[in-house]
C-alpha positions in Angstrom: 166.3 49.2 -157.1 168.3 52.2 -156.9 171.2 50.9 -154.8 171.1 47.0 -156.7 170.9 48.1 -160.1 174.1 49.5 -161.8 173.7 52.1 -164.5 174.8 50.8 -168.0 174.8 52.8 -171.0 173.2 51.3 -173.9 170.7 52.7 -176.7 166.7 51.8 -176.4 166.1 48.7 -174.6 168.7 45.4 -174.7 168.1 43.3 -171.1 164.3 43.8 -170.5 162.9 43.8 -166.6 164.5 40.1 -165.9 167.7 40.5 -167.3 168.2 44.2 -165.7 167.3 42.0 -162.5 169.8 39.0 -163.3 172.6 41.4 -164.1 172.0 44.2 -162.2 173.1 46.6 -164.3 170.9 48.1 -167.2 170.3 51.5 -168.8 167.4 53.6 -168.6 164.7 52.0 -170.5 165.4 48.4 -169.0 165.7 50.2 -165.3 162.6 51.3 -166.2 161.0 47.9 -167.4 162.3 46.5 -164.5 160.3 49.3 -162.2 157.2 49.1 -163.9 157.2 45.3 -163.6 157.9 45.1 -160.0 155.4 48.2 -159.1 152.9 46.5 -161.2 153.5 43.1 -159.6 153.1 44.9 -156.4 149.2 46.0 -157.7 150.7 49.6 -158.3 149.8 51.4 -161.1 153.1 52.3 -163.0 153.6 53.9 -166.6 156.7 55.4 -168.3 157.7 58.6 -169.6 159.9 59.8 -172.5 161.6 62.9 -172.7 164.8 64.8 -173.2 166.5 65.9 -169.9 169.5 68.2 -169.3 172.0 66.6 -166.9 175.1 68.2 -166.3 176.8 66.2 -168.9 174.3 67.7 -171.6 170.5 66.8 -172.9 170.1 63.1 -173.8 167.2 60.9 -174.4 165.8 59.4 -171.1 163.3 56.9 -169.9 161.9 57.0 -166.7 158.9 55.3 -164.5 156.1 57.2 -162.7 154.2 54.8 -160.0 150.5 56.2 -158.8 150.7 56.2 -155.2 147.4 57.6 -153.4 146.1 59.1 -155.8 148.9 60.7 -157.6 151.4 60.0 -160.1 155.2 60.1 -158.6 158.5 60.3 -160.7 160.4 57.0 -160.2 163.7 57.3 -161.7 165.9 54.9 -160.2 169.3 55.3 -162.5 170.8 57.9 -160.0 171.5 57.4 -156.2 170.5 61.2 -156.1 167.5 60.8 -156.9 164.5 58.8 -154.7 160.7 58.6 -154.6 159.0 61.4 -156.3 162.3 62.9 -156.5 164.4 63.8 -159.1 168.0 65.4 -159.0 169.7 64.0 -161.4 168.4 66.1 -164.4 166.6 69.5 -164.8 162.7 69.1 -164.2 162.7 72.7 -165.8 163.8 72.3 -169.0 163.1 68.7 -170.2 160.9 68.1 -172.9 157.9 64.8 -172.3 157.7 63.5 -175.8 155.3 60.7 -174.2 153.3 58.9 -171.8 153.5 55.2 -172.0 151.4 52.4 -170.6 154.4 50.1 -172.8 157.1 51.5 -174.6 156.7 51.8 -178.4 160.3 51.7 -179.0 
């Protein structure tokens, strides 16, 4: 998904998993339905996470995915070509704050 789906910005969630798909571009939240769709089509356990990360443009509210993968939980957060699997570059893993751990987001 990373290199197919353009980042958009946008507030909360406007496209959903198929319309991130059919347009290819989509903000956080929708990249992140669109993650958790496809992992979970693909019998993968997936959830999302809610926090607010520091990226070098300044602290923002984020959305991201986390996929279970052998028995452990792996960051999936597929809005920046820095980041990949379990990896995240984009913003600080130090100083974010999780304000939640989804199974669907309430928002």
């Amino acid at each position: 998904m990373r290199d197919h789906i353009s980042y958009s910005f946008y507030y909360n969630t406007k496209k959903g998993a198929l319309g991130a798909l059919s347009s290819r571009s989509a903000n956080c939240v929708d990249n992140s339905h669109l993650m958790v769709a496809l992992a979970r089509a693909a019998r993968i356990p997936a959830r999302y996470q809610h926090g607010t990360c520091r990226f070098a443009s300044g602290a923002y509210g984020h959305v991201w995915a986390q996929l279970y993968v052998n028995g452990k939980w792996y960051y999936a957060d597929d809005v920046s070509k820095s980041n990949s699997f379990g990896t995240i570059r984009n913003w600080n893993l130090n100083t974010y704050k999780l304000h939640g751990t989804y199974a669907a987001l309430p928002f």
